[in-house]
C-alpha positions as CSV (number, residue, x, y, z in Angstrom):
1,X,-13.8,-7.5,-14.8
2,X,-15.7,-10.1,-12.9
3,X,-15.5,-11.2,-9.7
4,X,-14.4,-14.6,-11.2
5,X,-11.5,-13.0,-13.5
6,X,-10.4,-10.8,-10.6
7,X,-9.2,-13.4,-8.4
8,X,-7.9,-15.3,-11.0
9,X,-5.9,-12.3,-12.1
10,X,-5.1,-12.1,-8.3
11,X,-3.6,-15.5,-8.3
12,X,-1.4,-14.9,-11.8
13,X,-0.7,-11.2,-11.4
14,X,0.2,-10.6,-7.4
15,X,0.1,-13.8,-5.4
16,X,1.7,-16.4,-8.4
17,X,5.9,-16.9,-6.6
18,X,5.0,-15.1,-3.9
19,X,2.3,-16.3,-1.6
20,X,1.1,-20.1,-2.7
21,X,-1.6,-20.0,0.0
22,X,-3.2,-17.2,-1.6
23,X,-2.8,-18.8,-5.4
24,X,-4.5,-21.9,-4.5
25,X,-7.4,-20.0,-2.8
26,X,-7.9,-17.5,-5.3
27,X,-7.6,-20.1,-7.9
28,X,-10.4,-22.0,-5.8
29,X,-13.2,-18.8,-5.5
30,X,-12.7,-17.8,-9.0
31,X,-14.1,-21.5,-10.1
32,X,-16.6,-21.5,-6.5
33,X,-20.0,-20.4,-7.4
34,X,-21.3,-20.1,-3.7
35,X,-18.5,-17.9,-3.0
36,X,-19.0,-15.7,-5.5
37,X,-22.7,-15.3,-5.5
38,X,-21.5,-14.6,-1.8
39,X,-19.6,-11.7,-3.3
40,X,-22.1,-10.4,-5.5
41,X,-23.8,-8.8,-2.4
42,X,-21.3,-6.2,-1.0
43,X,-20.3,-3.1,-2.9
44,X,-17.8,-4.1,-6.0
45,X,-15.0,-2.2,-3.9
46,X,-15.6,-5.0,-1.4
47,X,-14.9,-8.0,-3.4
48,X,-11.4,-7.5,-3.9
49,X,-9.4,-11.1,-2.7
50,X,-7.0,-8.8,-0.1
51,X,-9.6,-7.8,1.9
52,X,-12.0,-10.6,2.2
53,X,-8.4,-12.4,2.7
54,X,-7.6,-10.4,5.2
55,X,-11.0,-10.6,6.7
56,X,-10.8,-14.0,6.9
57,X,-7.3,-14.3,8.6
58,X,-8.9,-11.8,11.3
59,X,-11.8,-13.9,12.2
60,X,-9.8,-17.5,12.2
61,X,-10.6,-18.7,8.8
62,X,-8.5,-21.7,7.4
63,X,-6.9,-20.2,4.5
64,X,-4.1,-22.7,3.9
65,X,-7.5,-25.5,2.9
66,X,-9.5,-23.8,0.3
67,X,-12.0,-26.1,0.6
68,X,-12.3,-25.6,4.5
69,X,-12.2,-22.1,3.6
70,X,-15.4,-22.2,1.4
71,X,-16.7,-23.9,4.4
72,X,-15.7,-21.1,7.0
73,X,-16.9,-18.4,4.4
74,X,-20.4,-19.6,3.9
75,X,-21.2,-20.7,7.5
76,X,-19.5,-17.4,8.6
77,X,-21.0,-15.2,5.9
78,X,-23.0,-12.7,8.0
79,X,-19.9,-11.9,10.4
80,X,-17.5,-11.9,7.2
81,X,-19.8,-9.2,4.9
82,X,-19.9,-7.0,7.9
83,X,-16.5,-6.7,8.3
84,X,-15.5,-6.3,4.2
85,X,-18.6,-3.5,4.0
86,X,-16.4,-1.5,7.4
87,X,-12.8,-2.6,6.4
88,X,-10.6,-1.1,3.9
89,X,-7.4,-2.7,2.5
90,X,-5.1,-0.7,4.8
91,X,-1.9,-2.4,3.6
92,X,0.5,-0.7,5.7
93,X,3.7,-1.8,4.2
94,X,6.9,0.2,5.3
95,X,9.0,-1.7,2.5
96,X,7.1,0.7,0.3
97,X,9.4,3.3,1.9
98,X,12.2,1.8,-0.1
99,X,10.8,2.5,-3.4
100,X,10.0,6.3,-2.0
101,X,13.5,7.3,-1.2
102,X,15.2,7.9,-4.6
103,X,12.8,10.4,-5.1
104,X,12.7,11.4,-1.5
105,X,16.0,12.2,-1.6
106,X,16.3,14.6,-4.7
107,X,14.3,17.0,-3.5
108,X,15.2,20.4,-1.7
109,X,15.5,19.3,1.7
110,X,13.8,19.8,4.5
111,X,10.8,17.7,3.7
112,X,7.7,18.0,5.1
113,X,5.4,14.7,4.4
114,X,1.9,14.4,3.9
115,X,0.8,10.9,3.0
116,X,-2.8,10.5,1.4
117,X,-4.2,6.9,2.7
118,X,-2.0,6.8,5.5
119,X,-3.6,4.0,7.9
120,X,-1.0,3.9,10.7
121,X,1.0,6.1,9.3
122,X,4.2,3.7,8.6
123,X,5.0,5.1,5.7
124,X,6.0,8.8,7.4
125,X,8.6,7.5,8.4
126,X,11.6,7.0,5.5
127,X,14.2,8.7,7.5
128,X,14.4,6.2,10.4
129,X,14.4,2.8,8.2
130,X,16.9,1.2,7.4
131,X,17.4,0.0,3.2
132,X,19.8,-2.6,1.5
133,X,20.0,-2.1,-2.3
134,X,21.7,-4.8,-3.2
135,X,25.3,-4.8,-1.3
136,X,24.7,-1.1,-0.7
137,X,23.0,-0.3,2.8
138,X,22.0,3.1,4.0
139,X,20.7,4.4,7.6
140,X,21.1,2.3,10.8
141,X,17.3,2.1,12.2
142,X,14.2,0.4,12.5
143,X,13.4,-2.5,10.1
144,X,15.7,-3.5,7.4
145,X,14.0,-2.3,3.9
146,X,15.6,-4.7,1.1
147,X,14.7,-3.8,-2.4
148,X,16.4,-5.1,-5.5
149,X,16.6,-2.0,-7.6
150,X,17.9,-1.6,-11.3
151,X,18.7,0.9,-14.0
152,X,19.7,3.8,-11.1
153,X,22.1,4.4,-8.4
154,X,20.9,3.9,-4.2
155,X,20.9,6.7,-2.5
156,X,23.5,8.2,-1.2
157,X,21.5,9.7,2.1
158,X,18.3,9.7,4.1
159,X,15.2,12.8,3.9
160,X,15.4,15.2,6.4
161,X,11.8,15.3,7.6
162,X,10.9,17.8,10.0
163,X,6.9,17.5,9.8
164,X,5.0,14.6,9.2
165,X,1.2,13.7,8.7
166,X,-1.2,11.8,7.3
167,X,-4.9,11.5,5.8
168,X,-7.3,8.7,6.0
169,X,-11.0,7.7,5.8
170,X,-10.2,5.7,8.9
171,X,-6.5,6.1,10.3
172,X,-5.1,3.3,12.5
173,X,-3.5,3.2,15.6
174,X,-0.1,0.9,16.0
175,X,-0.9,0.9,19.7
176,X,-4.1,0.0,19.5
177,X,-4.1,-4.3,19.6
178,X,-7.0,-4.4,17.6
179,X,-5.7,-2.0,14.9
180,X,-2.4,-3.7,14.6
181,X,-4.2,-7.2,14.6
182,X,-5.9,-5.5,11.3
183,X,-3.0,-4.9,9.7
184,X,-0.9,-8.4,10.7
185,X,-3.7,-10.0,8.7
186,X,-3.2,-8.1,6.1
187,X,0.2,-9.6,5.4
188,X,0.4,-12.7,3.4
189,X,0.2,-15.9,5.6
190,X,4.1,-17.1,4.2
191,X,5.7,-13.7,4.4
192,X,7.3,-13.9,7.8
193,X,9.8,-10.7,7.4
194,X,6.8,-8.4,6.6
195,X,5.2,-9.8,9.6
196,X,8.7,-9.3,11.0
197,X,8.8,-5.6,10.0
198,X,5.3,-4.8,10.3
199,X,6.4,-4.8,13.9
200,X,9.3,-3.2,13.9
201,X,7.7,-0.3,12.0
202,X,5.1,0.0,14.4
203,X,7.9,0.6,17.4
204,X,9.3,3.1,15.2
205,X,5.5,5.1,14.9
206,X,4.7,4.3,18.3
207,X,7.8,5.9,19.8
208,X,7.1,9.1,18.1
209,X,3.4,9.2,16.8
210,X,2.2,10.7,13.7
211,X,0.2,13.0,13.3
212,X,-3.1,11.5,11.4
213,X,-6.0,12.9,10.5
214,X,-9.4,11.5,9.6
215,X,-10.8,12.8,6.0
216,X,-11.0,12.7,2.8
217,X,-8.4,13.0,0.0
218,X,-10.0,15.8,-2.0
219,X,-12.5,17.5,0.9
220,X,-9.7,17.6,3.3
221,X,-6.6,17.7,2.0
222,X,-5.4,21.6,0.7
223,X,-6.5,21.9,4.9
224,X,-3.8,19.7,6.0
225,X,-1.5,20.7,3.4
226,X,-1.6,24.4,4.5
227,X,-0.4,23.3,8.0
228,X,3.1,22.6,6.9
229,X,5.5,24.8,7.7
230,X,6.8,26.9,4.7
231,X,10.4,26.4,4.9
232,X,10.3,22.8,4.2
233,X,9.6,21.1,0.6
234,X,6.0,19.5,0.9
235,X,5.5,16.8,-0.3
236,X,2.3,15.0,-0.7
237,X,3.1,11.3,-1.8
238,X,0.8,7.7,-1.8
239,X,1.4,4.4,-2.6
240,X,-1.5,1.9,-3.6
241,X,-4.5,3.8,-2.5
242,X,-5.9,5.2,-5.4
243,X,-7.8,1.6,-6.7
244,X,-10.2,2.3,-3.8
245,X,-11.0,5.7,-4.8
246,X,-14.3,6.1,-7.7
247,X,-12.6,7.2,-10.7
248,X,-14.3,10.5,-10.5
249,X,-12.7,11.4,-7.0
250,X,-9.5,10.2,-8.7
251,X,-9.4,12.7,-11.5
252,X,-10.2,15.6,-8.6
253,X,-7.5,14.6,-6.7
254,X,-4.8,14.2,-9.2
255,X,-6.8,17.9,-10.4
256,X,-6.1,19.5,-6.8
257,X,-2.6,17.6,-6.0
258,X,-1.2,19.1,-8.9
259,X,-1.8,22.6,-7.8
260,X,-0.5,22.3,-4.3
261,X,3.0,23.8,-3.2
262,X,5.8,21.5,-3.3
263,X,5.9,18.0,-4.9
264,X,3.6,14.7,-5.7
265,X,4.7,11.6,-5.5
266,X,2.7,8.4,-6.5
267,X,2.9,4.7,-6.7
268,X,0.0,3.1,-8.3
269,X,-0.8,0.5,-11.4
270,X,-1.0,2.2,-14.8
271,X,-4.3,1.0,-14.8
272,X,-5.4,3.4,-12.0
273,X,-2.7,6.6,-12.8
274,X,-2.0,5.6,-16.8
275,X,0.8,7.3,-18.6
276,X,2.0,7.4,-22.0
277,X,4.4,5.6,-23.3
278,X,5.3,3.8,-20.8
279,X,8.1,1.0,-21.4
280,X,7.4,-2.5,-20.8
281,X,7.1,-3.9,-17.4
282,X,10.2,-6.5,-16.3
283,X,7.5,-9.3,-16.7
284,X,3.7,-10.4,-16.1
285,X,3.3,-10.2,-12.6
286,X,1.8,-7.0,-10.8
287,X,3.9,-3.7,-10.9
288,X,3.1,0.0,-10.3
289,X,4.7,3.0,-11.6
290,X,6.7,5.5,-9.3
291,X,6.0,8.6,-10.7
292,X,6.9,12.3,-9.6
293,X,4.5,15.6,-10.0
294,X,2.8,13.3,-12.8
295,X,6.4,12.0,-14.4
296,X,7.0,8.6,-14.3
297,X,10.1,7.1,-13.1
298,X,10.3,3.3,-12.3
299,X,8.2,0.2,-12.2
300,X,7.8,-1.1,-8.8
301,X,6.5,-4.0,-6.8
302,X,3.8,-4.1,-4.4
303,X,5.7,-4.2,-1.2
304,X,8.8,-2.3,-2.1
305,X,11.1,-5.9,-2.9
306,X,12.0,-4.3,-6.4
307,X,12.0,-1.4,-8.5
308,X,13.5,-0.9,-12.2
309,X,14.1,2.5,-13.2
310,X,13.8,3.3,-17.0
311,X,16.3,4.1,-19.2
């Protein structure tokens, strides 16, 4: 895929009825030669529109004017290539929580969670959020999780976690301003709630830290893994990381995940974890694939607003 095609496919795929700022801009750099050629020069992992988007929300760029954008981006260039080549998409969504918790919740409880690609570590937290299915609402802290689901019944309770942790290249700290500037620009510019419950999230962690560790997915994880205690149900779970991850050190971790203790739980695109035989996805836009020890289960959406179970 080019650079060109992936931002178009951005602006169909992921940003089309949700975020018009970002369709018209992507729209605008898939046809803006300077901006690509721009592009060409960082590593292909770089390129991808959420994190220069991100990148540019962090250093003040206009992103509601694509053409004062293209502006910003060229005359900025230096200061913007330095911060895609350091930065990482670190999307640190707790709505993702909400797509989590079905599976979360069959499992032989106590749990003991160890999230790969953690950042902040917002995502350790499914047992003091709050979710709305529908009419149905369960727990009675932190943010409010809404996620249209289909084709399954809500839980009926919340995980008992008793030991949390999480791995990452570069983990974040929520009480760290810069850190948590890094991930507010991260949320799309019209999305007010995530904003909303990026914050709210980040009370939650900062009132009882996580423990997060810096390392790699396959180097460092069995490490990690063996530190939870053995009366609880491991479980080693992810959502969205694995597209930043060569597909070589994909294949070893799927490899090694497989053979820990307890249980794997994954939310990626087909494209980066492909099954068989998978049904068709409710329409066009975007959608990963919950899946359990390698099982699928549901189609999702990016930030936990939906999830379809199959029949």
């Amino acid at each position: 895929m080019t650079t060109a095609s992936r931002y178009a496919a951005f602006a169909a795929r992921e940003a089309r009825g949700v975020s018009p700022t970002y369709e018209r801009l992507a729209l605008a750099i898939a046809d803006d030669p300077e901006v690509l050629a721009l592009l060409e020069t960082v590593p292909v992992a770089k390129r991808q529109p959420n994190l220069l988007f991100g990148v540019l929300r962090l250093l003040g760029g206009p992103v509601h004017d694509p053409a004062a954008c293209h502006d910003f981006t060229v005359a900025n260039w230096p200061g913007v290539a330095a911060q895609l080549r350091t930065r990482a998409t670190q999307t640190n969504e707790a709505g993702r929580c909400a797509l989590l918790l079905p599976a979360l919740a069959t499992l032989p409880q106590p749990l003991a969670l160890l999230e790969v690609g953690a950042a902040a570590g917002l995502g350790l937290y499914p047992d003091r959020y709050t979710y709305r299915y529908g009419p149905y609402r369960l727990g009675a802290g932190g943010p409010v999780l809404d996620c249209a689901l289909s084709g399954a019944a809500a839980p009926t309770r919340l995980p008992d976690v008793v030991w949390r942790a999480g791995l990452d290249l570069n983990p974040l700290d929520v009480t760290d301003p810069a850190d948590l500037a890094w991930l507010a620009a991260l949320v799309w510019p019209e999305q007010r709630h995530r904003r909303e419950r990026l914050l709210a999230a980040a009370a939650v962690a900062a009132a009882d830290p996580p423990r997060l560790v810096p390392g790699d997915l396959v180097d460092d994880l069995p490490a990690l893994a063996a530190q939870a205690p053995s009366d609880a149900t491991l479980v080693v779970f992810h959502t969205s990381v694995l597209y930043q991850v060569p597909a070589a050190r994909r294949e070893a971790f799927t490899a090694l995940v497989r053979d820990l203790p307890g249980h794997w739980i994954s939310v990626e695109t087909p494209e980066v974890l492909p099954y068989a035989g998978l049904p068709a996805a409710p329409d066009e836009r975007l959608h990963n694939v919950l899946a359990r020890d390698g099982v699928p289960l549901a189609w999702t959406r990016g930030h936990g607003e939906a999830m379809a179970w199959f029949g």
